[in-house]
C-alpha positions as a printed Julia matrix, in Angstrom:
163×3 Matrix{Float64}:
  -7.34  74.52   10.61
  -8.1   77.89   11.97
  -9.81  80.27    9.67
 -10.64  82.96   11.72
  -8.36  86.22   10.37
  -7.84  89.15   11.97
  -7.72  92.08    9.76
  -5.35  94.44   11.68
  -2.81  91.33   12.05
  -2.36  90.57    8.41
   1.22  91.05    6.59
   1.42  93.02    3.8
   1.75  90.62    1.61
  -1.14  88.44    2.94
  -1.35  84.99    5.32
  -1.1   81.43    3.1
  -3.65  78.71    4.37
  -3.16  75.23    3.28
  -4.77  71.92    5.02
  -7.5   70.46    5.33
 -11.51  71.25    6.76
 -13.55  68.81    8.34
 -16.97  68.03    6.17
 -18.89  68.72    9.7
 -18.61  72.18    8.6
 -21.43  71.96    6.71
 -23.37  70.97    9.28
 -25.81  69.0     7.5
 -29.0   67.04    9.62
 -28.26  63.37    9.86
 -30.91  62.55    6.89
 -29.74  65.29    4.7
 -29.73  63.19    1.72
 -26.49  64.77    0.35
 -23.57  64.3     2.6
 -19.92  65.5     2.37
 -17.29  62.8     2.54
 -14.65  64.01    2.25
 -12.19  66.72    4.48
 -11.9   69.96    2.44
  -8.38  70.74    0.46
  -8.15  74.11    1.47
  -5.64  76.53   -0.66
  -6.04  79.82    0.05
  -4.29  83.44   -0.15
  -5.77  86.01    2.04
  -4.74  89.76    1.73
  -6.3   93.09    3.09
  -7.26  95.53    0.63
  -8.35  98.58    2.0
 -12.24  98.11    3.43
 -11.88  94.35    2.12
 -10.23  90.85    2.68
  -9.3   89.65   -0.28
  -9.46  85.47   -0.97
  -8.34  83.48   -3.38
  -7.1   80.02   -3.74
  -8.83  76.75   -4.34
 -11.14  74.34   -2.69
 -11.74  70.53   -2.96
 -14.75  68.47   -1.51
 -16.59  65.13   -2.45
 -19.98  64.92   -1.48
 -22.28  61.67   -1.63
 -26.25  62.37   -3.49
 -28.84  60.17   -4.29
 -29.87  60.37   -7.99
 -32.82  62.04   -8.84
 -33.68  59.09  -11.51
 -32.88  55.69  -10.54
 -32.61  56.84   -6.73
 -29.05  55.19   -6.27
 -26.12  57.15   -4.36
 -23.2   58.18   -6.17
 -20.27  60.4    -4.91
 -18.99  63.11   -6.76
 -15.98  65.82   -6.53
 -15.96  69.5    -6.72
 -12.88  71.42   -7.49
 -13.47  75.61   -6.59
 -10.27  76.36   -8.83
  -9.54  79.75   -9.36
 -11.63  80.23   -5.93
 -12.57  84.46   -5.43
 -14.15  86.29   -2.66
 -14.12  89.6    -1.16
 -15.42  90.06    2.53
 -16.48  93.63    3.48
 -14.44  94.26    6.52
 -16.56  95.96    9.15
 -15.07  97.9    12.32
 -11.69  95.39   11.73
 -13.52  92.56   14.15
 -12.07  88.94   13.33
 -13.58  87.42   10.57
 -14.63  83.73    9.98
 -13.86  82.09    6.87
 -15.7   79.21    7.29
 -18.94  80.47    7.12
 -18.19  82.26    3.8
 -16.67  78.8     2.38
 -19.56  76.7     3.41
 -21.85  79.04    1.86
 -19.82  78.82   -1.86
 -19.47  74.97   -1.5
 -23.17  74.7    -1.26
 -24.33  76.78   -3.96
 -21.93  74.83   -5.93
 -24.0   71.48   -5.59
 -26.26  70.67   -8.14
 -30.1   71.43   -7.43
 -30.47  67.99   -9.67
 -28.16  65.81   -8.87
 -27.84  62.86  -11.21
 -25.47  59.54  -11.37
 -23.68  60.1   -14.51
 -22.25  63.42  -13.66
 -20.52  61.29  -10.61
 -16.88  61.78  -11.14
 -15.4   59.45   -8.33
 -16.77  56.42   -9.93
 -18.18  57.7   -13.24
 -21.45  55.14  -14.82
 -23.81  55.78  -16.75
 -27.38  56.2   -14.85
 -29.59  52.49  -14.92
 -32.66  54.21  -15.47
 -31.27  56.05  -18.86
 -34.07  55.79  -21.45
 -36.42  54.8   -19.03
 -38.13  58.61  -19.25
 -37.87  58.89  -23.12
 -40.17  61.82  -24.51
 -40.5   59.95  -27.15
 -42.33  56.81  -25.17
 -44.16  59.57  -23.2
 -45.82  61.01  -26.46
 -46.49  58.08  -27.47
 -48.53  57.07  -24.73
 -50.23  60.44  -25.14
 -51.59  59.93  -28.88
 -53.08  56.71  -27.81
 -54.58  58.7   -24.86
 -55.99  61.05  -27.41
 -57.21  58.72  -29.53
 -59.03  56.86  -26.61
 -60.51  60.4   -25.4
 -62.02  61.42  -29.27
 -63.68  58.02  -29.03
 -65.35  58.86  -25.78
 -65.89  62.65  -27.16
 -67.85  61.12  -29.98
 -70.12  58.72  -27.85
 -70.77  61.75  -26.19
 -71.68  63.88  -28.93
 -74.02  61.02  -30.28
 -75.95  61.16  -27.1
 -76.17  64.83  -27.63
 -77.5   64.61  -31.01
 -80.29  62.11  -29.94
 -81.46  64.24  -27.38
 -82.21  67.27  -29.92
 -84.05  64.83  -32.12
């Protein structure tokens, strides 16, 4: 699917796009440890409005993360739907789409990925519970309780040095 638009070539009532993008757009290295799977649904209406082109549409991807708990990969699928963006046109050159999609599609992933917000084959994540703030302050009050008692022996030693 070509995305490349010329400005000075567009109807006046805009240019459809409908198909499909290959995920090698993203150009990810080959131990990226999120990966796209899937092509990209690509629904689009592009019109020229004065100094700007004009998208909007929708966009579909699945991409594959490892969970930032239990370390497991899950897949999970993005909908952009209602998709917006406005491209400054400057000195009405052709203008790639792709780089302005691939840009939106990544800020779209989650910084945080984790296995129960996979939507392609939801679970719940094996390592729920396993992080508890409640075990974790628990562990910390017998911590304390272990530090006073050294604190004290201290202090003791202090006190039979000024005597």
């Amino acid at each position: 699917m070509n995305l490349k638009i010329d400005p000075r070539g567009l109807p006046l009532d805009g240019l459809h796009l409908e198909g499909q993008l290959s995920p090698g757009i993203f150009d990810l290295a080959e131990n990226d440890p999120v990966k796209a799977v899937s092509p990209i649904a690509v629904q689009l209406h592009v019109i020229r409005d004065d100094k700007d082109l004009v998208v909007t549409g929708s966009l579909g991807f699945t991409f594959e993360f490892t969970c930032g708990r239990c370390a497991e990969r899950f897949q999970q699928r993005f909908s952009l739907s209602p998709y917006d963006l406005v491209i400054p046109i400057e000195n009405d050159h052709p203008i790639d789409l792709t780089t302005w999609l691939r840009e939106d599609m990544l800020l779209a992933l989650p910084p945080h990925p984790r296995c129960e917000n996979g939507n392609v084959t939801p679970r719940a994540c094996p390592a729920e519970g396993r992080f508890d703030p409640a075990a974790d302050a628990a562990e910390d009050e017998s911590g304390k309780a272990e530090g006073s008692r050294a604190w004290e022996a201290l202090d003791q030693l202090s006190n039979l040095k000024r005597n």
